[in-house]
C-alpha positions as CSV (number, residue, x, y, z in Angstrom):
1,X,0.0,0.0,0.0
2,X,1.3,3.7,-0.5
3,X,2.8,5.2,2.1
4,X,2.1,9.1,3.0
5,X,2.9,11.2,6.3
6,X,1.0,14.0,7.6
7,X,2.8,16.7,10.1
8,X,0.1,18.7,12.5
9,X,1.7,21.7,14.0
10,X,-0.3,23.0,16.1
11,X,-0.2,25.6,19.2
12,X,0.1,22.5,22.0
13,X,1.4,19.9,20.3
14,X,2.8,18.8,16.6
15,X,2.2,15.2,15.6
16,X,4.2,13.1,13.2
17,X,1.7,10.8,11.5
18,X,2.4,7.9,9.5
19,X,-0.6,6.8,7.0
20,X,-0.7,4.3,4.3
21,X,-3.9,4.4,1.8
22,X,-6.1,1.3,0.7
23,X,-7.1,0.3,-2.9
24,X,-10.2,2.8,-2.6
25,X,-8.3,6.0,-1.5
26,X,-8.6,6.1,2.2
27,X,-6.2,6.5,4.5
28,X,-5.4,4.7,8.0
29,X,-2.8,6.1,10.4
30,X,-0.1,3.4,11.3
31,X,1.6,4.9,13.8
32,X,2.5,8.9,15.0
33,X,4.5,10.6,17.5
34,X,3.7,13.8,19.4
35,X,6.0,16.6,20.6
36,X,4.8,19.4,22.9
37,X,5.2,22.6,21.0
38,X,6.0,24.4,24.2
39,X,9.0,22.4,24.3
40,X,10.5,24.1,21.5
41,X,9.8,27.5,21.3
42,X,12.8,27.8,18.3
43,X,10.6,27.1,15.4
44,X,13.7,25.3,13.9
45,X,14.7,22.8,16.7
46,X,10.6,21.6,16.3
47,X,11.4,21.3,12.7
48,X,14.3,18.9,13.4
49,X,12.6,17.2,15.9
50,X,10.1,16.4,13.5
51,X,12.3,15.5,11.5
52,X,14.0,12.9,13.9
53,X,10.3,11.8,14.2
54,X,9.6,11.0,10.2
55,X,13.2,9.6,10.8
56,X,12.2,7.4,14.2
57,X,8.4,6.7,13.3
58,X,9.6,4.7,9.5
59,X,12.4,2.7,11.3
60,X,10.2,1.6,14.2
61,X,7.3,0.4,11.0
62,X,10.6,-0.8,9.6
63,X,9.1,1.5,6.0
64,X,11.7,2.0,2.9
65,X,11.5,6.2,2.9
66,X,11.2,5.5,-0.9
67,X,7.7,3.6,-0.3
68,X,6.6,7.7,1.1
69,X,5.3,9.3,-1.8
70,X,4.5,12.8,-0.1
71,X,4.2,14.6,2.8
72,X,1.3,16.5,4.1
73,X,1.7,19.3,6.6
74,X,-1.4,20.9,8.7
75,X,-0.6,24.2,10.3
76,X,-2.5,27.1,11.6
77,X,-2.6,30.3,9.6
78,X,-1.9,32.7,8.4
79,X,0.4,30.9,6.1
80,X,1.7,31.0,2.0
81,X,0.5,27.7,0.6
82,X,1.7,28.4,-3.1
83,X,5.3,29.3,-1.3
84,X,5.6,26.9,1.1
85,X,5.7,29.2,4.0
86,X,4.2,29.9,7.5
87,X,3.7,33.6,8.3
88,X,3.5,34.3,12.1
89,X,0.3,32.4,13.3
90,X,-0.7,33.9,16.7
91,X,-0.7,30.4,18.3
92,X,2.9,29.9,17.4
93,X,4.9,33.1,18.4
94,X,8.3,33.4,16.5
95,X,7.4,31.4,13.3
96,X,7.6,33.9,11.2
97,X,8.1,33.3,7.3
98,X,9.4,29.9,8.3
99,X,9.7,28.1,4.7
100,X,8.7,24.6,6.2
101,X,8.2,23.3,2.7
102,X,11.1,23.9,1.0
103,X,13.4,22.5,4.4
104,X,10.9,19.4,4.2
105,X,12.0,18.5,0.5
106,X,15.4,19.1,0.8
107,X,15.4,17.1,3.9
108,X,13.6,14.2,2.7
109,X,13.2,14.6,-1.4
110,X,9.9,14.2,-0.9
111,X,7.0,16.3,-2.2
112,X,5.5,18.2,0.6
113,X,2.8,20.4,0.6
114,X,1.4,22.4,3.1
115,X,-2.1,23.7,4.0
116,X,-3.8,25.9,6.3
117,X,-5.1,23.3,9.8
118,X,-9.0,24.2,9.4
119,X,-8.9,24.1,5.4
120,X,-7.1,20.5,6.0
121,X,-9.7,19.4,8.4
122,X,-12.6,20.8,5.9
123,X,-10.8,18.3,3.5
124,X,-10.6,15.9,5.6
125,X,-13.7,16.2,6.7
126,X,-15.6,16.3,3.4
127,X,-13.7,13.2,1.8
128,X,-13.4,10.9,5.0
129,X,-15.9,12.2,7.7
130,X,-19.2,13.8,8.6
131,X,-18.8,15.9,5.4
132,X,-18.9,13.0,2.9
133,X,-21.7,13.6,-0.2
134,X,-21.9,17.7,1.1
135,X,-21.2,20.6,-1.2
136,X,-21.4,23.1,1.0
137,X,-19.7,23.0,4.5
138,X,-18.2,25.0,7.3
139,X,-15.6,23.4,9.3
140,X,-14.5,25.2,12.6
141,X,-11.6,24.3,14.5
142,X,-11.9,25.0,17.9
143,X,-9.3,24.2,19.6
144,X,-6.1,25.8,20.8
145,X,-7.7,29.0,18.6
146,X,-10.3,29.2,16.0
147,X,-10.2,29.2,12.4
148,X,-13.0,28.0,9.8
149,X,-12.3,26.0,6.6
150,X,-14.7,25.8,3.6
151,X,-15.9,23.9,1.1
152,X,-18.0,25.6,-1.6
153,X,-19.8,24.4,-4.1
154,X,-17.9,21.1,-4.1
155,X,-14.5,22.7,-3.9
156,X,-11.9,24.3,-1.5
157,X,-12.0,27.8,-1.1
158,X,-8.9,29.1,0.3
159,X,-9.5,32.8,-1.3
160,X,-7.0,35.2,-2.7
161,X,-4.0,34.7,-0.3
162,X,-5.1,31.8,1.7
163,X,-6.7,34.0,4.3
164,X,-10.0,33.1,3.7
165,X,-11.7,31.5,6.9
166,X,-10.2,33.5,9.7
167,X,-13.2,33.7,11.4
168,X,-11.7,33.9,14.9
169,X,-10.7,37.6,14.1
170,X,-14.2,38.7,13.4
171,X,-15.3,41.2,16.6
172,X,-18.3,40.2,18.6
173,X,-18.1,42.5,21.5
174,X,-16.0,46.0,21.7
175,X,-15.1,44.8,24.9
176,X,-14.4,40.7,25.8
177,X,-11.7,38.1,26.1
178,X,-8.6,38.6,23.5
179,X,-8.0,36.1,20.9
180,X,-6.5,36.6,17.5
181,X,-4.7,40.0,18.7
182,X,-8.5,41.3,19.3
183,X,-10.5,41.9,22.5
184,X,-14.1,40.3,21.9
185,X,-13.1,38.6,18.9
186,X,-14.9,34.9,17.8
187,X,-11.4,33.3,18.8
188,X,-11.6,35.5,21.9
189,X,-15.2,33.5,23.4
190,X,-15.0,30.8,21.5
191,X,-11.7,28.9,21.4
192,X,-10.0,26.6,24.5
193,X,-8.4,30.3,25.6
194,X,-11.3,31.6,25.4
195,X,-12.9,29.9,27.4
196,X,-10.5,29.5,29.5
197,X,-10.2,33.4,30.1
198,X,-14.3,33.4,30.7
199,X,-13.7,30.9,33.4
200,X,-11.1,33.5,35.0
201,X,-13.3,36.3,35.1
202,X,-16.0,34.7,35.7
203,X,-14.2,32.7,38.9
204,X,-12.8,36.4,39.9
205,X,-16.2,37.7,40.7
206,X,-17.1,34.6,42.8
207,X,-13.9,34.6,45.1
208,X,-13.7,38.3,45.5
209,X,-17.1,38.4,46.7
210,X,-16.3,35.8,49.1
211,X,-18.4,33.0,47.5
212,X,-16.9,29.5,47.1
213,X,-16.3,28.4,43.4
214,X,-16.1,24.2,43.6
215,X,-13.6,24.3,40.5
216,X,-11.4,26.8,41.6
217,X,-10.2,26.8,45.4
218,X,-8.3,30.2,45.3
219,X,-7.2,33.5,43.6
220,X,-3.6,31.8,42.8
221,X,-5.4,28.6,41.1
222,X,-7.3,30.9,38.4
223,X,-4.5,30.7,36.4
224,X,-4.8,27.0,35.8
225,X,-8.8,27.0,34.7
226,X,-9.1,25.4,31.4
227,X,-11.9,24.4,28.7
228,X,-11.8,21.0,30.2
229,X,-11.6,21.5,33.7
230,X,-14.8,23.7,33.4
231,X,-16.6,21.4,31.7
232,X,-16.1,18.4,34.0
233,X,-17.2,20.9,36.3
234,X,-20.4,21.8,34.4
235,X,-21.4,18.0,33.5
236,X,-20.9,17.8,37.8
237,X,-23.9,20.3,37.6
238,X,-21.9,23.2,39.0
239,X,-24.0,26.4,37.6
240,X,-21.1,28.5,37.2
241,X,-19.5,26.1,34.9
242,X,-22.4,25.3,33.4
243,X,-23.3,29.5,32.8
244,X,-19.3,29.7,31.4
245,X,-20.2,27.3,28.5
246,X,-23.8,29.0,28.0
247,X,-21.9,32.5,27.6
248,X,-19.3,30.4,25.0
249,X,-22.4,29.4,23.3
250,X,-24.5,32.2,22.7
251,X,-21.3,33.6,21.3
252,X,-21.0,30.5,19.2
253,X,-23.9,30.7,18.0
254,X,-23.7,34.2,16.9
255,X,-20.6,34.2,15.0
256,X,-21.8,31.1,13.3
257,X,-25.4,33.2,12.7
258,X,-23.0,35.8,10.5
259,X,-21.6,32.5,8.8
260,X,-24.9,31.2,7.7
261,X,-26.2,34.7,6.6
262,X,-23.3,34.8,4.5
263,X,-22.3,31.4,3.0
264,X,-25.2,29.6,3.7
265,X,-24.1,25.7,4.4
266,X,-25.4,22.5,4.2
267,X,-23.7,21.4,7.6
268,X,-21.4,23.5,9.8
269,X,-18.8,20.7,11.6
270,X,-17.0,21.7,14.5
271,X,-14.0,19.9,15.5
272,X,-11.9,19.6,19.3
273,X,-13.5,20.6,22.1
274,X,-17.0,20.8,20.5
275,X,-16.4,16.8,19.6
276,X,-15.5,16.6,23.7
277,X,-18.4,18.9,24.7
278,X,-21.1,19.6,22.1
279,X,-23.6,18.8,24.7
280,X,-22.8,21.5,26.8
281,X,-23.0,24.2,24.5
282,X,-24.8,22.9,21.3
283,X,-28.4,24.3,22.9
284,X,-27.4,27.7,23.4
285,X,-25.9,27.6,20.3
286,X,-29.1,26.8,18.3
287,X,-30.7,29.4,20.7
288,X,-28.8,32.1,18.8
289,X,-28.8,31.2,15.2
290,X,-32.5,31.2,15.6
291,X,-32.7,34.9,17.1
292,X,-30.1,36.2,14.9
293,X,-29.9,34.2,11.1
294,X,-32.0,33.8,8.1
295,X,-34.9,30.9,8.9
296,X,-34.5,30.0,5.5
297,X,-30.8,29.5,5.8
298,X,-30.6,28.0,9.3
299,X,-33.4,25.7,8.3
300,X,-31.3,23.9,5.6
301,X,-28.5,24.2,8.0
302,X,-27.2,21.2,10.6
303,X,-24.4,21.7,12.7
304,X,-22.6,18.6,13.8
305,X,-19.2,17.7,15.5
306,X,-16.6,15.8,13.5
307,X,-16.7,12.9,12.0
308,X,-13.1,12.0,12.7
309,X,-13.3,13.2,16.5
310,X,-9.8,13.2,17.9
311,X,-8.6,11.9,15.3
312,X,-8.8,14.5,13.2
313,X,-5.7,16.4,12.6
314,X,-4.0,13.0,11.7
315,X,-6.3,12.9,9.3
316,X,-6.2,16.6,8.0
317,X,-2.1,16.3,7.7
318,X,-2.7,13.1,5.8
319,X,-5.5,14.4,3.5
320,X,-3.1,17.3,2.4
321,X,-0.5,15.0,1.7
322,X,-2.9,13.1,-0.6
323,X,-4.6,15.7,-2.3
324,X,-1.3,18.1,-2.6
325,X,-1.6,18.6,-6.4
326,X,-5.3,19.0,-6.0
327,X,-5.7,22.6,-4.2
């Protein structure tokens, strides 16, 4: 079977994937490693370290590098797809006009190709998940930050210079939680540091007004609220948590109210922490889209998580890989 690898850098972690593709075009991950990005804040050390990984992850499958016929790399933007070239993404500081794609082939001699993380998960998506037989679809990351891909009309749409889908800069509030370089951006309420910086404030009122918060004990343990530790919270029944995820999904459900106005989709899919806790914002969510879109747009409209779940910035690396003379 051909052999591909798929490289997701992303603001956590970056994972080495190696994939292999059956006789009907779909691929299967065969093995991957993961690196903490935090571990390597030289953007050139992760890219040797990922190297060492391609290098580690083929001997281990005991795989002939000449059986890989191309690489696929997943990476948040804003980034140059046509040059090869990551452009300062505000989840990775100091990667700035890194040309990944060119240090890839020369590395390697293997065609590499890299694409924007939410357009790779739209592809993946569409071809291998909860997108399959849709021509119109939104794909939102949500994760670390937030970024859409899309698929129009039966096709990628990456716009002019690769910029299109940056959702998470869109303002929803003059005033909110920063994400994207903005105050009360979509990334801002609706990403895992978004909701992580609700939780804060949120939390702040509660202890400075002397009443007890069951998720967080003390001032100096704010800093250590996340996405996930609020929502265990919430499916405990705690009503702050619970009001935290119902503020992150009115807001959801706004931003994605100006995304079906606009493009109206088929199916909106939303990847990462909606896959891990959909239920606890999906109602508030639909609460919004039907105050503030089109009926006739959010009626032909479902909004689903991802097909792939977790697994689906493997996948997304590995779908660029395959379709890299494609875009």
């Amino acid at each position: 079977m051909q052999k591909i690898i798929g490289i997701d850098i992303g603001g956590t972690k970056c994972t080495v994937s190696l994939g292999e593709i059956d006789n009907e075009g779909n691929p299967s991950v065969i093995g991957k490693k993961i690196v903490q990005t935090k571990d390597y804040p030289d953007p050139y050390q992760m890219i040797g370290r990922m190297q060492d990984e391609i290098i580690n992850i083929l001997e281990f499958h005991q795989t002939d590098i000449k059986t890989v016929s191309s690489i696929g790399i997943s990476c948040g933007g804003p980034l140059d797809s046509v040059l090869g070239m990551i452009l300062s993404p505000p989840n990775l500081p100091g990667w700035d006009k890194i040309p990944i794609v060119d240090l890839f082939q020369k590395k390697f001699n293997i065609r590499t190709s890299i694409q924007n993380d939410a357009n790779a998960c739209a592809l993946a998506e569409w071809k291998f998940g909860a997108g399959k037989g849709f021509r119109n679809i939104v794909f939102l990351t949500f994760g670390t930050g937030l970024g859409a891909g899309l698929i129009l009309n039966g096709r990628l749409y990456a716009g002019t210079n690769d910029m299109a889908g940056e959702v998470g800069h869109i303002r929803l509030e003059n005033i909110g939680p920063v994400g994207y370089g903005k105050a009360g951006s979509f990334e801002g309420f609706c990403s895992g540091g978004g909701l992580a910086q609700l939780a804060q404030l949120k939390v702040r009122e509660k202890l400075q007004m002397g009443q007890p918060v069951s998720f967080c004990k003390n001032m100096q343990d704010i800093e250590l609220l996340t996405a996930q530790v609020v929502a265990d919270a919430a499916r405990k029944e705690d009503p702050l948590a619970k009001e935290i995820y119902n503020l992150c999904g009115t807001y959801f459900g706004k931003g994605l109210s100006i995304l079906i106005d606009i493009l109206n989709p088929e199916l909106i899919i939303i990847g990462s922490i909606f896959v891990r806790s959909g239920d606890l914002l999906l109602s508030a969510i639909e609460s919004k889209i039907q105050e503030e879109s089109l009926i006739l747009s959010s009626k032909v409209c479902r909004i689903v998580p991802a097909g792939l779940g977790e697994s689906i910035g493997d996948y997304a690396a590995l779908s660029v890989a395959i379709y890299n003379d494609k875009f």
